[in-house]
mmCIF file as gemmi writes it, N, C-alpha and C atoms, coordinates in Angstrom:
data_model
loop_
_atom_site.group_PDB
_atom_site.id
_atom_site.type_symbol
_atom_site.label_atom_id
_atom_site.label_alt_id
_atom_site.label_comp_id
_atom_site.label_asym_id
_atom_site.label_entity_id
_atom_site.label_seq_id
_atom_site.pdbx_PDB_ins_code
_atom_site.Cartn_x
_atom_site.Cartn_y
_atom_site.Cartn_z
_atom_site.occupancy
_atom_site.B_iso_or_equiv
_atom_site.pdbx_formal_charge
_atom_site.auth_seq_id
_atom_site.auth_asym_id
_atom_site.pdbx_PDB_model_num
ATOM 1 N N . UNK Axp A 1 ? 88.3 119.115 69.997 1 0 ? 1 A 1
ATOM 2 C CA . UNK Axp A 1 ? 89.362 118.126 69.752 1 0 ? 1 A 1
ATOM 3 C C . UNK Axp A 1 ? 90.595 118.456 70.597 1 0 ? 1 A 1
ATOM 4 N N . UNK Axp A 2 ? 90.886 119.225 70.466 1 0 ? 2 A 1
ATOM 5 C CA . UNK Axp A 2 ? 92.468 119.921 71.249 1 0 ? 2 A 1
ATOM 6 C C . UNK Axp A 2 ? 91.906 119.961 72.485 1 0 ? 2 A 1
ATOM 7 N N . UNK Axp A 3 ? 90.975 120.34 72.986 1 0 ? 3 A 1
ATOM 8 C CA . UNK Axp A 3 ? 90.557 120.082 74.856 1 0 ? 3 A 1
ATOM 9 C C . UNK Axp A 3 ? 90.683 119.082 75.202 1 0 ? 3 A 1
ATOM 10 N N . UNK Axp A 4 ? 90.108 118.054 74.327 1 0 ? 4 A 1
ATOM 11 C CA . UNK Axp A 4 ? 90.188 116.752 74.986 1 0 ? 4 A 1
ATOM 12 C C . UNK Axp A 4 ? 91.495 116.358 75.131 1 0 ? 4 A 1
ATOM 13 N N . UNK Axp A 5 ? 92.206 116.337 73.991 1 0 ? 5 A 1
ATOM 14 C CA . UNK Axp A 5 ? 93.653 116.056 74.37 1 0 ? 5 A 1
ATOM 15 C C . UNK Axp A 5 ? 94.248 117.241 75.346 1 0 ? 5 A 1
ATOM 16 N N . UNK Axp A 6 ? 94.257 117.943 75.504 1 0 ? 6 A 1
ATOM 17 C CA . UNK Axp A 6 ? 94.396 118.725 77.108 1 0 ? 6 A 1
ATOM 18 C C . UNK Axp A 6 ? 94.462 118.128 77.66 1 0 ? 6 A 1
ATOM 19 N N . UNK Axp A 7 ? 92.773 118.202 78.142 1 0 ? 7 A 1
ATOM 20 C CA . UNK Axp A 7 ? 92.608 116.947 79.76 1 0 ? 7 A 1
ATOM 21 C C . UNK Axp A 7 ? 93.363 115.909 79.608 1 0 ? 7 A 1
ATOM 22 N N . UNK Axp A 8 ? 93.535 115.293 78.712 1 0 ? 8 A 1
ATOM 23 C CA . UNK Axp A 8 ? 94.083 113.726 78.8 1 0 ? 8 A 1
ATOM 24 C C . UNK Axp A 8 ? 95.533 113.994 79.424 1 0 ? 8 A 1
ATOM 25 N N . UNK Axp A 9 ? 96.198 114.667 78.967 1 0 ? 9 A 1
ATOM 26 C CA . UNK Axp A 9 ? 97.79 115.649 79.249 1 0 ? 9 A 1
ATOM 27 C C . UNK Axp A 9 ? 97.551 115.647 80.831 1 0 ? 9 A 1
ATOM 28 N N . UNK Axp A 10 ? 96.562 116.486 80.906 1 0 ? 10 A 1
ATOM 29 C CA . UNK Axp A 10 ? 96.272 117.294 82.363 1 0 ? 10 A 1
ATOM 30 C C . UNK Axp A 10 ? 96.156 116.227 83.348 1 0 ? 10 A 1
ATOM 31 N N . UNK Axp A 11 ? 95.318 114.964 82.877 1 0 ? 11 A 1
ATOM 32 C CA . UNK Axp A 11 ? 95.311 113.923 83.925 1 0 ? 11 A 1
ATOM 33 C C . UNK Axp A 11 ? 96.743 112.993 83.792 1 0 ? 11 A 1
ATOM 34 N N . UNK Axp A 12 ? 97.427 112.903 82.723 1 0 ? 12 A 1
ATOM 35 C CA . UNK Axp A 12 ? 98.506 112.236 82.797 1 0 ? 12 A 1
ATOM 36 C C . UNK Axp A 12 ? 99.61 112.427 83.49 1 0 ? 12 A 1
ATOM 37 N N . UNK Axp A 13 ? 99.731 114.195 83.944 1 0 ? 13 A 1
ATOM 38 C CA . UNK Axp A 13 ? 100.492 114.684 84.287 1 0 ? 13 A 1
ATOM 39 C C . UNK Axp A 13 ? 99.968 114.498 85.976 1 0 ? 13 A 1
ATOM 40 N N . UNK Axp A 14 ? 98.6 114.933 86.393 1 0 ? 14 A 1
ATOM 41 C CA . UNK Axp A 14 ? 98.247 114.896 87.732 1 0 ? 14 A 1
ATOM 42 C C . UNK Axp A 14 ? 98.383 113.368 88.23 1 0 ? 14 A 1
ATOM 43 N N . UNK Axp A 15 ? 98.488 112.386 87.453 1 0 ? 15 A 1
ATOM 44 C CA . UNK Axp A 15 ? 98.572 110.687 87.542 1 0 ? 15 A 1
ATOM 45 C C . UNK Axp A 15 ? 100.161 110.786 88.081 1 0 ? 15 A 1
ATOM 46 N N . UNK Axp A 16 ? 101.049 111.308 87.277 1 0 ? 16 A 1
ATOM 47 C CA . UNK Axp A 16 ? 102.926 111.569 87.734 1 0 ? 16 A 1
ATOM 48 C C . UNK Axp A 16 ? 102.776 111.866 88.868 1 0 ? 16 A 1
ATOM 49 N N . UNK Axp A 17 ? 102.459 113.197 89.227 1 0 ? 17 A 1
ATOM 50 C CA . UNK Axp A 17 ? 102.281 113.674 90.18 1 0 ? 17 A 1
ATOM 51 C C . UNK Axp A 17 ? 102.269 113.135 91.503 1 0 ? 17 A 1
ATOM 52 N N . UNK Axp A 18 ? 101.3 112.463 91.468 1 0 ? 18 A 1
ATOM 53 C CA . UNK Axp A 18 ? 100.386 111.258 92.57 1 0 ? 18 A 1
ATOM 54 C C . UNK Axp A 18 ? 101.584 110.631 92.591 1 0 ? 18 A 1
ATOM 55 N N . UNK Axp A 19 ? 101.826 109.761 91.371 1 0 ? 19 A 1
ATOM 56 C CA . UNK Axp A 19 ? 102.838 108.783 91.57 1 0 ? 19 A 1
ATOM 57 C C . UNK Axp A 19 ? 103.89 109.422 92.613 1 0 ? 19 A 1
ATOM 58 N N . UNK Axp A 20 ? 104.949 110.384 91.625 1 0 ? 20 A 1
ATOM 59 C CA . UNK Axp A 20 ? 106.217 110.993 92.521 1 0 ? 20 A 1
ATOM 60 C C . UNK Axp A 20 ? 105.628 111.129 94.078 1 0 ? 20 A 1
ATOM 61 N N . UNK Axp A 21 ? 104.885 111.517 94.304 1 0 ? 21 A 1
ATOM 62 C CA . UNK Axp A 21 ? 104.386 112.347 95.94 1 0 ? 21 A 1
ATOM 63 C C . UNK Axp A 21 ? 104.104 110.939 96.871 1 0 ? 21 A 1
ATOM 64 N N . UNK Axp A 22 ? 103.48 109.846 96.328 1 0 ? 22 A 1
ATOM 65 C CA . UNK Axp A 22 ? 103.324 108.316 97.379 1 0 ? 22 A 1
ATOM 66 C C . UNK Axp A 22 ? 104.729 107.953 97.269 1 0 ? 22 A 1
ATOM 67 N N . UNK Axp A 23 ? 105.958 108.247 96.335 1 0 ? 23 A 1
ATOM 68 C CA . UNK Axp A 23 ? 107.485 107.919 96.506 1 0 ? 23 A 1
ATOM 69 C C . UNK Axp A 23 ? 107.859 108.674 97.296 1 0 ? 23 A 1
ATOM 70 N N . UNK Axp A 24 ? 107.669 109.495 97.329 1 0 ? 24 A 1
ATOM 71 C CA . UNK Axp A 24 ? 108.452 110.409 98.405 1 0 ? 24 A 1
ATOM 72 C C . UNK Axp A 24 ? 107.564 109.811 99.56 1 0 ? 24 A 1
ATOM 73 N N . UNK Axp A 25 ? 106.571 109.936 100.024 1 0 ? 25 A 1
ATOM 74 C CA . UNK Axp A 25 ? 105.681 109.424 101.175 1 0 ? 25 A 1
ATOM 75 C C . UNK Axp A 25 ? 106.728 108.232 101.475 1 0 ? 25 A 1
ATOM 76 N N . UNK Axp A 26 ? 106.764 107.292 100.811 1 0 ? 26 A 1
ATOM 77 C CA . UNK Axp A 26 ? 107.542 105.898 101.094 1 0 ? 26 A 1
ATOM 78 C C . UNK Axp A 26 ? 108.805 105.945 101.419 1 0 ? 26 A 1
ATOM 79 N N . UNK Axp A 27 ? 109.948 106.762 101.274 1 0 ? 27 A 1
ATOM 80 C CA . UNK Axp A 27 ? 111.168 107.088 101.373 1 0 ? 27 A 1
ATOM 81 C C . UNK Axp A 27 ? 110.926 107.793 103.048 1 0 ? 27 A 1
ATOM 82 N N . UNK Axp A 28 ? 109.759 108.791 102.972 1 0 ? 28 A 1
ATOM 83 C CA . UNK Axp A 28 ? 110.124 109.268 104.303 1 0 ? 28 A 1
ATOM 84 C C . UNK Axp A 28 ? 109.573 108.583 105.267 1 0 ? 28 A 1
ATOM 85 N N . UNK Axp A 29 ? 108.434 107.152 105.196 1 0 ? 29 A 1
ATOM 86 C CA . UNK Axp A 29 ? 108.23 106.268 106.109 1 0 ? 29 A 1
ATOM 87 C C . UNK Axp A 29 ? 109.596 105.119 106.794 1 0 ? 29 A 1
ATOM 88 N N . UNK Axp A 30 ? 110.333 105.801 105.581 1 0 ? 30 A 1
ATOM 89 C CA . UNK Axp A 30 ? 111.579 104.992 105.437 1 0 ? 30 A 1
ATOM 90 C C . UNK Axp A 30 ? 112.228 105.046 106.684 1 0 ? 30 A 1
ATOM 91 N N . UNK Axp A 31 ? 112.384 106.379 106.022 1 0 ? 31 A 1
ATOM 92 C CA . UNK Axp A 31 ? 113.377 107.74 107.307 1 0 ? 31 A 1
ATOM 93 C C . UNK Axp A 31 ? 112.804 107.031 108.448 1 0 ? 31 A 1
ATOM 94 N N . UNK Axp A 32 ? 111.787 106.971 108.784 1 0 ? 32 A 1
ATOM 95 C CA . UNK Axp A 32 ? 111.449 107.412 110.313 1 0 ? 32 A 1
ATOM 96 C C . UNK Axp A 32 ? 111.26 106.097 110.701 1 0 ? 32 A 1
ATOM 97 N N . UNK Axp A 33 ? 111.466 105.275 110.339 1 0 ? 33 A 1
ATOM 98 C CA . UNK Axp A 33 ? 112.2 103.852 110.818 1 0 ? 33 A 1
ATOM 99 C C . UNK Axp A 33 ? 112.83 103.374 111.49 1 0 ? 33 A 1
């Protein structure tokens, strides 16, 4: 029971992750504009 809710954490957090890191990607396609 508690693992599963882990992983779920673990992917929610690696999902942020992704997110924040393609924002930054986009800001610095910005830059170099």
């Amino acid at each position: 029971m508690t693992q599963t809710i882990l992983l779920k954490k673990l992917k929610e957090i690696k999902k942020f992750e992704r997110m924040s890191e393609i924002k930054e990607l986009k800001q610095v396609k910005k830059r170099n504009i």
